[in-house]
C-alpha positions as CSV (number, residue, x, y, z in Angstrom):
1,X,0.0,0.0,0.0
2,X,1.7,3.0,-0.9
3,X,1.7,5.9,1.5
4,X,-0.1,9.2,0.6
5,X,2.0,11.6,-1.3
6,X,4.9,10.3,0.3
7,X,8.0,9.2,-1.0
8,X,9.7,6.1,0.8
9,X,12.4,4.0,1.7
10,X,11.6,1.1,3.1
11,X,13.4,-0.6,5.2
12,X,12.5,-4.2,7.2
13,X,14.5,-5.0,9.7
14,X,14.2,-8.1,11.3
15,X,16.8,-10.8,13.4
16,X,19.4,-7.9,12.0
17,X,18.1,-8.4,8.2
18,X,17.9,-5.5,6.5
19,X,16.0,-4.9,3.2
20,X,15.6,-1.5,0.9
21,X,13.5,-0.7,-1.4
22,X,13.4,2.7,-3.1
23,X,10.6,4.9,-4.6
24,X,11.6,6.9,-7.1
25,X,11.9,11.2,-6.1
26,X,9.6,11.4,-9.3
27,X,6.4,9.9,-6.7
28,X,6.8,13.2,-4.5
29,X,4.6,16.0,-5.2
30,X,5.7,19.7,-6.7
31,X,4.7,21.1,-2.9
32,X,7.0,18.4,-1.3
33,X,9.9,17.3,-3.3
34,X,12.2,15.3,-2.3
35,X,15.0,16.2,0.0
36,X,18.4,15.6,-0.7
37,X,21.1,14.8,1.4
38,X,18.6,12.2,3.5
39,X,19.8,8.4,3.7
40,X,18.3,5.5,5.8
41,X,21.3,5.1,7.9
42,X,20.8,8.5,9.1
43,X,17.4,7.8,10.1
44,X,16.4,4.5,10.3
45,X,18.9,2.8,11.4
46,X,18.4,4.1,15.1
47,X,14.9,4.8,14.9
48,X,12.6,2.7,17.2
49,X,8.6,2.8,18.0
50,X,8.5,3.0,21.8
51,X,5.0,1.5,22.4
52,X,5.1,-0.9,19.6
53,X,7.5,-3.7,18.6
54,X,5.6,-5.1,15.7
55,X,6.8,-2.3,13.1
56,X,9.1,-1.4,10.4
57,X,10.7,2.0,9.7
58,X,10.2,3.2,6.2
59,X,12.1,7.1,5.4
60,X,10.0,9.7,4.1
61,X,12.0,12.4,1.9
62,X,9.2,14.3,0.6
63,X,9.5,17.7,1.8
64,X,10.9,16.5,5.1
65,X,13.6,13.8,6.0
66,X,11.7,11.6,8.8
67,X,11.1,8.0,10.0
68,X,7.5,6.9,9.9
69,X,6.0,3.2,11.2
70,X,4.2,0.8,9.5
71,X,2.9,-2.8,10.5
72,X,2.9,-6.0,8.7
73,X,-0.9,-4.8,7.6
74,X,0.7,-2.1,6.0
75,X,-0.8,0.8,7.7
76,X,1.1,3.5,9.2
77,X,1.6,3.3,13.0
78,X,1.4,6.8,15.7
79,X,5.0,5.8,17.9
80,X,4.0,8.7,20.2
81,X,1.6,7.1,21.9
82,X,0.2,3.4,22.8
83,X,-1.1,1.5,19.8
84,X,-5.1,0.7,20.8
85,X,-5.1,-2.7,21.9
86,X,-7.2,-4.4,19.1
87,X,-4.9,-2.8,16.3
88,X,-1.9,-4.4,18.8
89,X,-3.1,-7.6,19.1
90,X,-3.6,-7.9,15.2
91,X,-0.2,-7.0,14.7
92,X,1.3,-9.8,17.3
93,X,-0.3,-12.1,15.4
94,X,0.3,-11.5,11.7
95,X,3.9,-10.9,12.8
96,X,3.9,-14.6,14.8
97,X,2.2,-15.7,11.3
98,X,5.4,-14.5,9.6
99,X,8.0,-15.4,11.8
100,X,6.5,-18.3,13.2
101,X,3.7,-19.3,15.5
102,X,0.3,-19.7,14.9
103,X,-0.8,-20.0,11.2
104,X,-2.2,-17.2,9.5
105,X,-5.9,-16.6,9.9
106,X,-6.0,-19.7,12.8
107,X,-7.0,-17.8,16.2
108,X,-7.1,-19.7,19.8
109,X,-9.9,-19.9,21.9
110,X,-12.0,-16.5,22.3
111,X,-11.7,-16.7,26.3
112,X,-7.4,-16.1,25.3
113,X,-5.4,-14.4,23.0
114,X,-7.0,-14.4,19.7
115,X,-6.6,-12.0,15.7
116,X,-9.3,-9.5,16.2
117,X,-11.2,-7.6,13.7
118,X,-10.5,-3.7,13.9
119,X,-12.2,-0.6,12.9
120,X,-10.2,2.0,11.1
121,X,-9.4,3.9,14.2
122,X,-7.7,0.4,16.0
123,X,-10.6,-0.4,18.3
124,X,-12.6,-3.7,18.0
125,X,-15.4,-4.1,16.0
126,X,-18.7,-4.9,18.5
127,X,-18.9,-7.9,16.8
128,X,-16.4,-11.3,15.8
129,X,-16.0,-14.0,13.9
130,X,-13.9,-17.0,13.0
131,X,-14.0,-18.5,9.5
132,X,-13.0,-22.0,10.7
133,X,-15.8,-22.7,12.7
134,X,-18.0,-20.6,11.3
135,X,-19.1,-19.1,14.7
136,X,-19.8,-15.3,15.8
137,X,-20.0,-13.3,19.1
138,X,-20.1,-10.0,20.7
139,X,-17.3,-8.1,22.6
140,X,-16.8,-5.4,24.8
141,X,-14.4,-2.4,23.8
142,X,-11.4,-4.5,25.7
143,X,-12.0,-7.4,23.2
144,X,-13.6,-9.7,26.0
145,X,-16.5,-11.9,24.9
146,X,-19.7,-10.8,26.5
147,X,-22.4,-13.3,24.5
148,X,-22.4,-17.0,23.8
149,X,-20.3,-18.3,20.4
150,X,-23.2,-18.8,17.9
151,X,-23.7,-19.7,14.2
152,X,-26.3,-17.3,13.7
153,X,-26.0,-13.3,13.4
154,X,-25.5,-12.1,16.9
155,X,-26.7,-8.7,17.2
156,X,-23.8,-6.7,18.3
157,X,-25.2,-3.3,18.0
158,X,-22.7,-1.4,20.3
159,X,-18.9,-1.9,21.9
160,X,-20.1,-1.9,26.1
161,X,-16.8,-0.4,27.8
162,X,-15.6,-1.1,30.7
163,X,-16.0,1.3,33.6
164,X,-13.1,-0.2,35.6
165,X,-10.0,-2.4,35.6
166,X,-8.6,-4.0,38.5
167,X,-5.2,-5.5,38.7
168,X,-3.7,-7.6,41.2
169,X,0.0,-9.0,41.3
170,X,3.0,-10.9,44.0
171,X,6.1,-9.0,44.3
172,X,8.7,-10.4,46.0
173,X,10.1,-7.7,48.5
174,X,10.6,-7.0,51.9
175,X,8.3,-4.4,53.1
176,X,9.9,-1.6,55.6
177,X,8.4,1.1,57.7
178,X,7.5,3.7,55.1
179,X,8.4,2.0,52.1
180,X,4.6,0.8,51.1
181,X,3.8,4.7,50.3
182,X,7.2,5.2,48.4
183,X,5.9,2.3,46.3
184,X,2.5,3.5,45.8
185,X,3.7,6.5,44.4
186,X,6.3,5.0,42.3
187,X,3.9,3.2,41.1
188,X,1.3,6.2,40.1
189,X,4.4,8.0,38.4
190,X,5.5,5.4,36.3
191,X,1.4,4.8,35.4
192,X,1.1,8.2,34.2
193,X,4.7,8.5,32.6
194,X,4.9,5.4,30.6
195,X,1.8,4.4,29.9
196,X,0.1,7.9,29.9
197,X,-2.6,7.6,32.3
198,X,-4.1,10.6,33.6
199,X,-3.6,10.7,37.2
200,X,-7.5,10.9,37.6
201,X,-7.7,7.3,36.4
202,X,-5.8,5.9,39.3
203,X,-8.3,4.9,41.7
204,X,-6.7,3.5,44.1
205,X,-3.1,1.5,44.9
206,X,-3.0,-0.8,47.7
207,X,-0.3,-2.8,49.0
208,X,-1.3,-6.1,51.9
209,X,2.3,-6.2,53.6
210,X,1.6,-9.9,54.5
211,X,0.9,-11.5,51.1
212,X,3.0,-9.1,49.3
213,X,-0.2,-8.5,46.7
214,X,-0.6,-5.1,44.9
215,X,-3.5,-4.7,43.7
216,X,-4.1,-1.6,41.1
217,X,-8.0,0.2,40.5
218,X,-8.2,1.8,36.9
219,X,-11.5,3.8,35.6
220,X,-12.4,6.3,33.0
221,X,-15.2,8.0,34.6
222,X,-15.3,11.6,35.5
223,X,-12.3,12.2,33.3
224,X,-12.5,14.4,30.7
225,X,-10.7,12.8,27.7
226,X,-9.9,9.2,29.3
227,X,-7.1,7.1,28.0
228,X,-8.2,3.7,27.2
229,X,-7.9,1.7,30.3
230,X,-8.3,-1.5,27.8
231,X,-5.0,-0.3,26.2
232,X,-3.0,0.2,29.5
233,X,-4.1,-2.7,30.9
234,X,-2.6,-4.9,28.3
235,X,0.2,-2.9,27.9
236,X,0.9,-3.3,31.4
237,X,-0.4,-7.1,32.2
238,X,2.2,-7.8,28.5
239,X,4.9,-6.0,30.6
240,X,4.5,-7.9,33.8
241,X,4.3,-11.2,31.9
242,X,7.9,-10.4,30.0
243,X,9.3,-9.1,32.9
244,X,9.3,-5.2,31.8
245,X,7.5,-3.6,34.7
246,X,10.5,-2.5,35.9
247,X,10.2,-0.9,39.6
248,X,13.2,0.3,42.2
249,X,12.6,1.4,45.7
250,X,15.6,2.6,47.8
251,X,17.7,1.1,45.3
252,X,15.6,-3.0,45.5
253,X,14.0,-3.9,42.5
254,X,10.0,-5.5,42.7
255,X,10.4,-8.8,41.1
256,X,6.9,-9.9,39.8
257,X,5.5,-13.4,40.2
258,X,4.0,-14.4,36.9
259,X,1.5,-16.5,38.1
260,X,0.2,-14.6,40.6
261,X,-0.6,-11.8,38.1
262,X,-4.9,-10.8,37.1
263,X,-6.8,-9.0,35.3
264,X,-10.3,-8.0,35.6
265,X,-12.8,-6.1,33.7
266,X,-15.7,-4.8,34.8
267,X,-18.3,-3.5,32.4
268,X,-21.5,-1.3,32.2
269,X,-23.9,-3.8,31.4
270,X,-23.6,-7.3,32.6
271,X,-22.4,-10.2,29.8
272,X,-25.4,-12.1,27.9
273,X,-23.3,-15.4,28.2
274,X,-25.1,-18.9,29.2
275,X,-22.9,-20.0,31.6
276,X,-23.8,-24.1,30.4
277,X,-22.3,-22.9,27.0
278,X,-18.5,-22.1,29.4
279,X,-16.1,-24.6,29.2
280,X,-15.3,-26.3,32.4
281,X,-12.0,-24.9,32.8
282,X,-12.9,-21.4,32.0
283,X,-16.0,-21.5,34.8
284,X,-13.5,-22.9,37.0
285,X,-11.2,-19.6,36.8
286,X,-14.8,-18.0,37.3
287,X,-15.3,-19.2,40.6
288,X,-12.0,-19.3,41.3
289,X,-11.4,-15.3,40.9
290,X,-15.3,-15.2,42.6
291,X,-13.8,-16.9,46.0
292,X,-10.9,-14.7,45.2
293,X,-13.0,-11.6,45.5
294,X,-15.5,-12.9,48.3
295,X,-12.1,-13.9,50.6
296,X,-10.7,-10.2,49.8
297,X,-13.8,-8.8,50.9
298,X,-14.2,-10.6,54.1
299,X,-10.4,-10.3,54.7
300,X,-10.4,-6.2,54.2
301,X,-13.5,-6.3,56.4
302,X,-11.3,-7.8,59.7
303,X,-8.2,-5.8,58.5
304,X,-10.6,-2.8,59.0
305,X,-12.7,-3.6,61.9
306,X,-8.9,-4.2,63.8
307,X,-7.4,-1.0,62.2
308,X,-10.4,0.6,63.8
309,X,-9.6,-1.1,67.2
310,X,-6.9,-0.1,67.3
311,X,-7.1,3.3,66.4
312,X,-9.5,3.8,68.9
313,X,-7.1,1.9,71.1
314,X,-3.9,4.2,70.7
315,X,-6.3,7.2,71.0
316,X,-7.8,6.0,74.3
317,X,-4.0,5.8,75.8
318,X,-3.2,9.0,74.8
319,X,-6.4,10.5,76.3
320,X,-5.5,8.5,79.6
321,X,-2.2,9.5,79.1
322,X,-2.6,13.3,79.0
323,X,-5.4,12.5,82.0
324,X,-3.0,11.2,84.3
325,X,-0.2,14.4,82.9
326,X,-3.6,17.0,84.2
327,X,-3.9,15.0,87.2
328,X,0.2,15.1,88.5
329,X,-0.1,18.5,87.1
330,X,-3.0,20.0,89.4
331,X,-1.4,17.9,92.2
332,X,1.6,19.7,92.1
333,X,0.0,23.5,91.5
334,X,-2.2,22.2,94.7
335,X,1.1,21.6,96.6
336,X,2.6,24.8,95.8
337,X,-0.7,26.7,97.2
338,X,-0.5,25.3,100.5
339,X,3.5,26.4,100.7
């Protein structure tokens, strides 16, 4: 696909093979002709698309002497900020279709990683398909299914989005006196630095010393302009899972435990899905994560009802406290009277 009035060098680089192909300076307009003086080495060979790995750098000399992205779909790639997570995961799998992995067009099971279908703009279409079984379903704007697989025309007539993410993770790291609220707000920078969150989005970062669980609350209401929590989340659960989330406090690193790592969406409208039509193993991650949740509760509940215990605790001792301080205090002021 050629690019719009733009005249290119393409270069693929790939397990350090490099391929050029030139378009002739004729293919540049009379407003933008082609630069001189502007070579692939210069540009290219350097160049790298910070929130996407699944993209090769083509030079434009028309008018200008820049880099510009494009993926294996041949359409051109924004580096400055995260690629929407439908448009992504598209790109992950035509490149493991060209470099080995799963065979083009085969997808896995809906309820994993899967080829979506994209709009234009790189979110998912409202509605899915696979070819090989011949079966159709709806899914939200994070790309989860939220009806039953079916051969007939689902009716899919809008994308539902998610009104919040929740994230929970094992580090393994040893806890000091101060060092949860260091980590917290580590945590919120790096959020809002690297994967571009608006601090309004955070709702919440909470640490349980004991099990070493940090658990992350992500939303997009009541922010004007929202960055797609669906995006950030996969950015960030693909991080954890490669061992990119990258994290020093007083100069110890938090070293993620894989397995301990989830991911939960939670919708505006509840999912039309028979839960007969689940597959065993996939309803028993359901109540799994549903015990999960219920043991959280009841476990924040005690945490709670002691904190307050205690709190009320400390604060009777130092009412007592500055009692018996009054009491010494007047006896000695009734001392000095009678001398």
């Amino acid at each position: 696909m050629k690019l719009k009035t733009l005249c290119i060098i393409s270069v693929l680089i790939f397990q350090s093979t490099v391929a050029v192909s030139a378009v002739p300076d004729d293919e540049c307009p009379d407003a933008f002709p082609a630069r001189e003086n502007c070579e692939f080495d210069e540009v290219c060979e350097d160049a790298f698309c910070k929130y996407n790995e699944y993209v090769t750098c083509h030079l434009n000399r028309c008018g200008t002497c820049e880099a510009v992205f494009h993926g294996h779909d041949n359409h051109t790639v924004n580096c400055n900020q995260l690629t929407p997570k439908c448009r992504l995961m598209h790109l992950e799998m035509l490149h493991k279709s060209k470099h080995g992995g799963s065979p083009h067009g085969g997808r896995l099971d809906m309820d994993s990683v899967y080829d979506p279908e994209c709009e234009r703009n790189g979110t998912f279409r409202a509605k899915q398909c696979d070819d090989d079984s011949n079966l159709c379903w709806c899914v939200d704007s994070a790309g989860v299914r939220v009806t039953d697989k079916t051969g007939d025309d689902p009716k899919c007539d809008r994308l539902v989005r998610p009104h919040r993410d929740f994230f929970t993770f094992k580090v393994e790291f040893t806890f000091y006196t101060g060092t949860e609220e260091e980590v917290r707000r580590k945590l919120a920078i790096k959020l809002v630095k690297e994967y571009t969150l608006k601090a309004t989005q955070i709702l919440e970062i909470s640490i349980q010393e004991l099990s070493h669980e940090v658990s992350i609350r992500l939303s997009e209401n009541g922010t004007k302009d929202p960055v797609d929590v669906a995006t950030v989340a996969y950015y960030i659960e693909r991080d954890l899972k490669k061992s990119k989330f990258s994290l020093e406090v007083d100069g110890r690193s938090l070293e993620v435990e894989r397995d301990s790592i989830k991911l939960l969406f939670f919708d505006n409208e509840p999912p039309r899905i028979n839960m007969k039509t689940i597959s065993p193993g996939f309803a028993a991650i359901i109540i799994v994560i549903a015990l999960a949740i219920l043991t959280g509760i009841a476990v924040f509940v005690v945490v709670r009802r002691r904190a307050e215990q205690e709190k009320q605790r400390m604060q009777f001792e130092v009412i007592e406290g500055q009692g018996l301080d009054d009491y010494h205090l007047a006896q000695r002021e009734t001392m000095g009277y009678y001398y």
